[in-house]
C-alpha positions, 0 to 999 in steps of 0.5 A: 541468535545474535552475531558473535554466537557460534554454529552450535555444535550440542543437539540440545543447542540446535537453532530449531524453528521454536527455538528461532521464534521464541528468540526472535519475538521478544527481541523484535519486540525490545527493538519497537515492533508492534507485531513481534511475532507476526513479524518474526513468522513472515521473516522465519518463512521467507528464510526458509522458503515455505509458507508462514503457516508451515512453521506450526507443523515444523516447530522442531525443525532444524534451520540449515546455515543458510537458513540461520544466517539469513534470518539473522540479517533480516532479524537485524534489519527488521530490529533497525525499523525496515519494514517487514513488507520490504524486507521479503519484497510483497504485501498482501492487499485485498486478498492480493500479492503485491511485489514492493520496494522502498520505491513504493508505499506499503499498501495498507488495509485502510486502502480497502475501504477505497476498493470496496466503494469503487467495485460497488460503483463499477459493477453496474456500468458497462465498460466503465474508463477507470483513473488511479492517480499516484498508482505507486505499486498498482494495488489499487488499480490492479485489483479494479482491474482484477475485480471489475473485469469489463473496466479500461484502467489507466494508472499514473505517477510520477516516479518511474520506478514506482511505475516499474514495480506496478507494471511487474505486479500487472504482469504478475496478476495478469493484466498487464494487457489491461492497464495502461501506465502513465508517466507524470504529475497528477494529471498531466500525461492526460489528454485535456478532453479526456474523461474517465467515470471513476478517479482513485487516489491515494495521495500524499496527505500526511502535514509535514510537520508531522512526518517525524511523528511517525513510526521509524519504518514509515519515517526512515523507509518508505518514500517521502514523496508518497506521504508529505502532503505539505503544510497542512496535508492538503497540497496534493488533494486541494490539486486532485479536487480542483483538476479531478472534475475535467476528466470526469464523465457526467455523475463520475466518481471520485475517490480520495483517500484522506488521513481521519481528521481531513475530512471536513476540510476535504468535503469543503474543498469539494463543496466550494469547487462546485462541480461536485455533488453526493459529497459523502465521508467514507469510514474504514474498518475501525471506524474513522473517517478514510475516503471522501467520495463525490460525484460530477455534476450532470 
Protein backbone atom coordinates (compact mmCIF):
# COMPACT_ATOMS: atom_id res chain seq x y z
CA UNK A 1 0.00 0.00 0.00
CA UNK A 2 2.73 2.24 -0.27
CA UNK A 3 2.47 5.54 -2.59
CA UNK A 4 3.85 4.99 -5.80
CA UNK A 5 1.49 1.60 -5.88
CA UNK A 6 -1.19 2.06 -8.64
CA UNK A 7 -5.11 1.30 -7.96
CA UNK A 8 -4.76 -2.22 -8.77
CA UNK A 9 -6.75 -3.12 -11.70
CA UNK A 10 -6.36 -7.89 -11.20
CA UNK A 11 -8.90 -9.40 -8.74
CA UNK A 12 -6.34 -10.97 -7.34
CA UNK A 13 -4.58 -7.50 -6.53
CA UNK A 14 -7.67 -6.36 -4.90
CA UNK A 15 -6.84 -4.07 -1.51
CA UNK A 16 -8.97 -6.26 0.57
CA UNK A 17 -9.73 -5.66 4.40
CA UNK A 18 -6.88 -8.85 5.28
CA UNK A 19 -4.94 -7.88 2.80
CA UNK A 20 -4.80 -4.26 4.39
CA UNK A 21 -3.92 -5.74 7.51
CA UNK A 22 -1.66 -8.10 6.77
CA UNK A 23 0.21 -5.15 5.19
CA UNK A 24 0.03 -2.74 7.58
CA UNK A 25 0.76 -4.79 10.99
CA UNK A 26 4.52 -5.48 10.15
CA UNK A 27 4.95 -2.29 8.68
CA UNK A 28 3.70 -0.42 11.65
CA UNK A 29 5.60 -2.62 13.39
CA UNK A 30 9.18 -1.73 11.57
CA UNK A 31 8.00 1.72 11.97
CA UNK A 32 8.07 1.36 16.36
CA UNK A 33 4.68 0.72 17.24
CA UNK A 34 4.09 -1.38 20.41
CA UNK A 35 0.62 -2.29 19.46
CA UNK A 36 0.77 -3.03 15.42
CA UNK A 37 -2.05 -4.47 14.98
CA UNK A 38 -4.37 -2.98 17.16
CA UNK A 39 -3.23 0.04 16.03
CA UNK A 40 -3.61 -1.07 12.43
CA UNK A 41 -7.70 -2.24 13.61
CA UNK A 42 -8.55 1.12 14.90
CA UNK A 43 -6.91 3.12 12.13
CA UNK A 44 -8.81 0.30 9.14
CA UNK A 45 -11.96 1.11 11.20
CA UNK A 46 -12.07 4.63 11.23
CA UNK A 47 -11.18 4.39 7.33
CA UNK A 48 -14.11 2.79 6.60
CA UNK A 49 -16.41 4.25 9.15
CA UNK A 50 -17.49 0.79 11.19
CA UNK A 51 -16.65 -0.58 14.14
CA UNK A 52 -13.22 -2.41 14.85
CA UNK A 53 -14.80 -5.72 15.47
CA UNK A 54 -16.61 -5.65 12.08
CA UNK A 55 -13.31 -5.93 10.52
CA UNK A 56 -13.49 -9.99 11.29
CA UNK A 57 -16.80 -10.32 9.81
CA UNK A 58 -15.36 -8.37 6.67
CA UNK A 59 -11.96 -9.73 5.89
CA UNK A 60 -12.60 -10.09 2.19
CA UNK A 61 -13.92 -6.88 1.78
CA UNK A 62 -12.98 -4.68 -0.71
CA UNK A 63 -11.67 -0.92 0.60
CA UNK A 64 -13.33 1.88 -1.77
CA UNK A 65 -10.43 4.56 -3.07
CA UNK A 66 -11.71 6.61 -0.82
CA UNK A 67 -11.20 4.20 1.59
CA UNK A 68 -7.54 3.15 0.59
CA UNK A 69 -6.16 6.56 0.23
CA UNK A 70 -7.25 7.56 3.64
CA UNK A 71 -5.87 4.53 5.42
CA UNK A 72 -2.90 5.10 3.53
CA UNK A 73 -2.45 8.75 5.16
CA UNK A 74 -3.10 7.64 8.43
CA UNK A 75 -0.84 4.57 8.08
CA UNK A 76 1.95 7.26 7.24
CA UNK A 77 1.12 9.43 10.10
CA UNK A 78 0.93 6.68 12.40
CA UNK A 79 4.42 5.28 11.10
CA UNK A 80 5.73 9.02 11.66
CA UNK A 81 4.80 8.20 15.93
CA UNK A 82 1.27 10.45 15.72
CA UNK A 83 -0.67 8.95 18.30
CA UNK A 84 -3.54 6.49 17.10
CA UNK A 85 -5.91 8.49 19.64
CA UNK A 86 -5.19 11.77 17.52
CA UNK A 87 -5.15 10.17 14.73
CA UNK A 88 -9.22 9.11 14.57
CA UNK A 89 -9.97 12.12 17.37
CA UNK A 90 -11.09 9.79 20.60
CA UNK A 91 -9.74 7.57 23.39
CA UNK A 92 -11.67 5.45 25.37
CA UNK A 93 -11.45 6.00 29.17
CA UNK A 94 -13.25 4.09 31.80
CA UNK A 95 -15.65 2.66 29.64
CA UNK A 96 -16.11 6.19 28.08
CA UNK A 97 -15.45 7.86 24.72
CA UNK A 98 -13.38 10.76 24.82
CA UNK A 99 -12.90 13.32 21.65
CA UNK A 100 -8.98 14.60 21.74
CA UNK A 101 -6.65 16.55 20.32
CA UNK A 102 -3.06 17.25 20.28
CA UNK A 103 -4.30 19.83 22.78
CA UNK A 104 -5.01 17.53 25.31
CA UNK A 105 -2.91 14.42 26.89
CA UNK A 106 -4.11 10.87 25.58
CA UNK A 107 -5.95 9.57 28.64
CA UNK A 108 -4.66 6.64 29.77
CA UNK A 109 -5.56 3.67 31.91
CA UNK A 110 -3.31 4.08 34.71
CA UNK A 111 -5.56 7.38 35.19
CA UNK A 112 -8.09 4.68 36.37
CA UNK A 113 -6.96 3.76 39.45
CA UNK A 114 -7.68 7.77 40.43
CA UNK A 115 -11.47 7.42 39.32
CA UNK A 116 -11.81 3.97 41.28
CA UNK A 117 -10.71 5.70 44.64
CA UNK A 118 -12.91 8.92 44.07
CA UNK A 119 -16.18 6.93 43.15
CA UNK A 120 -15.50 4.85 46.39
CA UNK A 121 -14.93 8.03 48.54
CA UNK A 122 -18.07 10.23 46.72
CA UNK A 123 -20.81 7.29 47.14
CA UNK A 124 -21.47 7.67 50.28
CA UNK A 125 -21.70 11.59 50.91
CA UNK A 126 -24.48 13.67 49.78
CA UNK A 127 -24.12 16.15 47.19
CA UNK A 128 -20.59 16.05 47.44
CA UNK A 129 -18.34 19.61 45.75
CA UNK A 130 -15.82 17.85 43.55
CA UNK A 131 -12.47 19.81 41.98
CA UNK A 132 -10.36 18.14 39.01
CA UNK A 133 -7.37 20.40 38.57
CA UNK A 134 -5.56 20.56 35.05
CA UNK A 135 -9.02 18.55 33.55
CA UNK A 136 -7.26 18.62 29.76
CA UNK A 137 -10.11 16.62 27.82
CA UNK A 138 -12.45 16.11 31.13
CA UNK A 139 -11.89 12.51 31.43
CA UNK A 140 -11.55 12.47 34.86
CA UNK A 141 -14.11 14.98 35.76
CA UNK A 142 -16.68 13.91 33.29
CA UNK A 143 -16.61 10.38 34.23
CA UNK A 144 -17.22 11.55 38.31
CA UNK A 145 -19.84 13.22 37.13
CA UNK A 146 -21.33 10.53 35.15
CA UNK A 147 -20.58 7.80 37.75
CA UNK A 148 -21.33 9.99 40.97
CA UNK A 149 -24.40 11.46 39.85
CA UNK A 150 -25.43 13.83 43.16
CA UNK A 151 -21.91 15.36 43.03
CA UNK A 152 -21.21 19.33 41.85
CA UNK A 153 -18.03 19.21 39.71
CA UNK A 154 -15.88 22.24 39.11
CA UNK A 155 -12.71 21.54 36.35
CA UNK A 156 -9.74 23.94 35.56
CA UNK A 157 -6.72 24.31 33.28
CA UNK A 158 -4.84 26.47 32.10
CA UNK A 159 -5.26 26.04 28.36
CA UNK A 160 -8.28 27.38 26.76
CA UNK A 161 -8.07 24.98 24.16
CA UNK A 162 -7.75 22.17 26.40
CA UNK A 163 -10.84 23.72 28.12
CA UNK A 164 -12.82 23.77 24.68
CA UNK A 165 -12.55 19.93 24.00
CA UNK A 166 -13.51 19.00 27.96
CA UNK A 167 -16.61 21.18 27.59
CA UNK A 168 -17.43 19.35 23.80
CA UNK A 169 -16.64 15.67 25.79
CA UNK A 170 -19.30 17.38 28.48
CA UNK A 171 -21.69 18.06 25.88
CA UNK A 172 -21.18 14.70 24.20
CA UNK A 173 -21.90 12.84 27.52
CA UNK A 174 -24.34 15.08 28.97
CA UNK A 175 -23.34 16.76 31.45
CA UNK A 176 -22.20 19.77 30.35
CA UNK A 177 -25.35 21.27 32.83
CA UNK A 178 -23.10 19.67 35.64
CA UNK A 179 -19.79 20.68 35.39
CA UNK A 180 -18.38 23.79 35.74
CA UNK A 181 -15.10 25.01 33.49
CA UNK A 182 -12.85 27.23 34.67
CA UNK A 183 -10.01 29.00 33.11
CA UNK A 184 -6.46 29.17 35.13
CA UNK A 185 -3.38 28.12 36.78
CA UNK A 186 -3.78 25.53 39.77
CA UNK A 187 -6.20 27.14 41.74
CA UNK A 188 -6.50 30.47 41.04
CA UNK A 189 -9.78 31.01 39.35
CA UNK A 190 -11.09 30.00 43.00
CA UNK A 191 -12.72 32.03 45.28
CA UNK A 192 -10.23 32.04 48.63
CA UNK A 193 -12.66 30.59 50.89
CA UNK A 194 -14.00 28.32 48.54
CA UNK A 195 -13.72 24.25 49.59
CA UNK A 196 -14.49 21.28 47.82
CA UNK A 197 -14.52 17.43 49.57
CA UNK A 198 -12.65 16.01 46.81
CA UNK A 199 -9.35 17.35 44.70
CA UNK A 200 -8.27 15.21 41.57
CA UNK A 201 -5.10 15.89 39.58
CA UNK A 202 -3.45 14.56 36.90
CA UNK A 203 -0.57 16.79 36.81
CA UNK A 204 2.51 17.40 34.90
CA UNK A 205 5.03 15.00 36.59
CA UNK A 206 7.58 13.69 34.15
CA UNK A 207 11.56 15.51 35.12
CA UNK A 208 12.53 17.46 32.34
CA UNK A 209 15.29 15.46 31.76
CA UNK A 210 13.54 12.78 30.95
CA UNK A 211 11.12 13.89 28.33
CA UNK A 212 13.22 13.02 25.55
CA UNK A 213 13.39 9.47 26.85
CA UNK A 214 10.10 8.79 25.86
CA UNK A 215 8.26 7.00 23.30
CA UNK A 216 8.28 9.54 19.99
CA UNK A 217 4.12 10.08 19.85
CA UNK A 218 4.37 11.15 23.76
CA UNK A 219 7.54 13.13 23.05
CA UNK A 220 6.68 14.72 19.28
CA UNK A 221 2.87 14.91 19.88
CA UNK A 222 1.09 15.47 23.00
CA UNK A 223 1.40 18.77 24.77
CA UNK A 224 4.64 19.40 26.67
CA UNK A 225 2.80 21.43 29.01
CA UNK A 226 0.85 18.37 30.36
CA UNK A 227 4.09 16.34 31.05
CA UNK A 228 7.28 18.50 32.33
CA UNK A 229 7.04 18.39 35.79
CA UNK A 230 10.41 20.55 36.10
CA UNK A 231 13.72 19.42 37.32
CA UNK A 232 12.70 16.79 39.48
CA UNK A 233 8.88 15.88 38.30
CA UNK A 234 7.66 17.68 41.16
CA UNK A 235 7.20 21.47 40.53
CA UNK A 236 3.52 21.10 39.87
CA UNK A 237 2.69 18.66 42.87
CA UNK A 238 4.77 20.41 45.44
CA UNK A 239 1.87 23.48 44.30
CA UNK A 240 -1.00 21.39 44.35
CA UNK A 241 0.03 19.67 47.84
CA UNK A 242 0.98 23.27 49.39
CA UNK A 243 -2.36 25.21 47.84
CA UNK A 244 -4.80 21.84 47.69
CA UNK A 245 -5.52 21.98 51.65
CA UNK A 246 -7.32 25.77 51.43
CA UNK A 247 -9.94 24.37 49.37
CA UNK A 248 -10.29 21.41 51.20
CA UNK A 249 -13.57 20.81 53.33
CA UNK A 250 -12.60 19.09 57.01
CA UNK A 251 -11.66 15.13 56.13
CA UNK A 252 -11.56 16.19 52.39
CA UNK A 253 -9.91 14.08 49.79
CA UNK A 254 -7.06 14.55 47.88
CA UNK A 255 -6.15 12.75 44.86
CA UNK A 256 -2.93 13.11 42.72
CA UNK A 257 -1.65 11.22 40.33
CA UNK A 258 2.37 10.57 40.31
CA UNK A 259 4.97 8.71 38.00
CA UNK A 260 6.09 5.27 40.20
CA UNK A 261 8.98 6.43 41.66
CA UNK A 262 7.69 9.83 43.25
CA UNK A 263 5.83 8.25 45.69
CA UNK A 264 7.92 8.87 48.65
CA UNK A 265 8.77 12.19 47.91
CA UNK A 266 5.05 13.01 47.51
CA UNK A 267 3.90 11.34 50.83
CA UNK A 268 6.67 13.37 52.28
CA UNK A 269 5.61 16.49 50.75
CA UNK A 270 2.27 15.96 52.36
CA UNK A 271 3.50 14.79 55.40
CA UNK A 272 5.63 18.01 56.16
CA UNK A 273 2.69 20.39 54.95
CA UNK A 274 0.83 19.21 58.25
CA UNK A 275 -2.75 19.75 57.21
CA UNK A 276 -3.07 16.19 56.00
CA UNK A 277 -3.55 13.00 57.44
CA UNK A 278 -4.27 8.88 55.89
CA UNK A 279 -1.38 9.35 53.84
CA UNK A 280 -1.86 6.25 51.69
CA UNK A 281 0.09 5.21 47.98
CA UNK A 282 -2.26 3.82 45.77
CA UNK A 283 -1.32 1.11 43.07
CA UNK A 284 -2.40 0.85 39.56
CA UNK A 285 -3.21 -2.57 37.74
CA UNK A 286 0.26 -3.38 37.26
CA UNK A 287 1.36 -3.18 40.36
CA UNK A 288 2.96 0.24 40.92
CA UNK A 289 2.74 2.98 42.84
CA UNK A 290 0.15 5.65 40.50
CA UNK A 291 -1.81 7.82 43.14
CA UNK A 292 -1.13 9.36 46.34
CA UNK A 293 -4.21 10.04 48.31
CA UNK A 294 -4.62 12.42 51.74
CA UNK A 295 -7.03 13.43 53.91
CA UNK A 296 -7.45 17.29 55.65
CA UNK A 297 -7.15 17.33 58.57
CA UNK A 298 -10.58 18.01 61.01
Amino acid sequence: MSDSESTPSPATDVWTVRRILDWTIPHLKKHGSESPRLDAEILLAHARSCQRIQLYTQFDSPLTDEQRTMMRDLVKRRSAAEPVAYLVGHREFFGLDFRVTSDVLVPRPDTETLIVEAIERLKSLSQPRVLDVGTGSGCIAITLALNCRQSQVSAIDLSAAALEIAHQNAQKHAVADRIRFLHGDLFSPLAMDEQFDLISSNPPYIASAEIETLQPDVRLHEPRSALDGGVDGLDVIRRLVAEASRHLASAGCLLIEIACEQADAVTQLMAANGNYADIVVLKDLSKQPRVVRAIRKQ
